[in-house]
PADOKOL-888020 format. One record per atom (N, C-alpha, C): x, y, z. Coordinates in steps of 0.1 Angstrom, whole numbers, plus 5000, padded with zeros to 4 digits. Atoms other than C-alpha are relative to their C-alpha. Example, Ala and Ser with C-alpha at 12.3 -4.5 7.8 and 13.67 -1.06 7.14 Angstrom:
<fizas>
500949885000/512349555078/500950125000/499149895000/513749895071/499250115008/
</fizas>
This chain:
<fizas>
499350014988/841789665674/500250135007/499949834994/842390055680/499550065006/501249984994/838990085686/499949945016/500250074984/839089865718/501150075006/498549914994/842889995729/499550155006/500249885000/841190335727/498950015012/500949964994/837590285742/500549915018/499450034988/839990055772/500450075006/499649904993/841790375780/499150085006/501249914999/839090585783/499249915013/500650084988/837590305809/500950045010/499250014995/840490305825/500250165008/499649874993/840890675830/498850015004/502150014999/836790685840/500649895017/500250114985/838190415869/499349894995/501250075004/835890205853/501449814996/499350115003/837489805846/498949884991/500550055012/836289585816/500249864999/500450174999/835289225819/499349974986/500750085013/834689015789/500049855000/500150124990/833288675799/500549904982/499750085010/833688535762/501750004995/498850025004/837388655759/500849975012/499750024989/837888585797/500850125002/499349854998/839388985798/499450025012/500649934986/839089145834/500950065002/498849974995/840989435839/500150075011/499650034985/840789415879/500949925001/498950104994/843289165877/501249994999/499249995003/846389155874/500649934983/499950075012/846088895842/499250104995/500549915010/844089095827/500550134996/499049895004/845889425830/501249964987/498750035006/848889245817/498949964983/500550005013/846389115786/499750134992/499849855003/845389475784/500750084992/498949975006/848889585777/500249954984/499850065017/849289315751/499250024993/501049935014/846389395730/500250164995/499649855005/847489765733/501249984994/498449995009/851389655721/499449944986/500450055011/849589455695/499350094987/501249865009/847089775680/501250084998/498649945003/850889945683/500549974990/499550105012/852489675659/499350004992/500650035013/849689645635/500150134997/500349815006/849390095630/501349994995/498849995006/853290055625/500249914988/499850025012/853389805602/499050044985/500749965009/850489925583/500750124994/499149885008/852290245575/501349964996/499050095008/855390065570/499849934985/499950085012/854189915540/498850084993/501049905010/851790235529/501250074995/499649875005/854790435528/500950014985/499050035008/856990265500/498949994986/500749975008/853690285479/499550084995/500249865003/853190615483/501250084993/499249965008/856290715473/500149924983/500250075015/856390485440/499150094992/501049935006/853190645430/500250135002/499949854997/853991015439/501349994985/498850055006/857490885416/499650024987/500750045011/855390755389/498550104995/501149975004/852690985383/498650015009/501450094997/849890795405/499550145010/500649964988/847390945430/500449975012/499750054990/849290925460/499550075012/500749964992/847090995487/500349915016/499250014984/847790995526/499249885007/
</fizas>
């Protein structure tokens, strides 16, 4: 999902607007902007809780011995 968030900005700053007829996305529209947003709060939410729940493994293992790698 980061990957889209990312290559949507990059449209966006380009001027450029991104129609997707199979997810019905168009971001000329006001709906679609606003979906826009939500798929970018969403790629927000999933990076935070992914490291949310890297970071209490990483310390354990750093604790214990392990390979705790970033």
């Amino acid at each position: 999902m980061g990957h889209l968030v990312l290559a949507l900005d990059e449209f966006r700053e380009l001027g450029l607007d991104f129609v997707s007829l199979r997810e019905a996305v168009d971001t000329s529209t006001p709906l679609g902007k606003a979906t826009f947003t939500i798929i970018a709060a969403m790629a927000e939410l999933e990076s935070g809780l992914i490291a949310e729940r890297r970071r209490p493994g990483l310390e354990y293992a750093r604790r214990h011995g392990g390979n705790a790698t970033t």
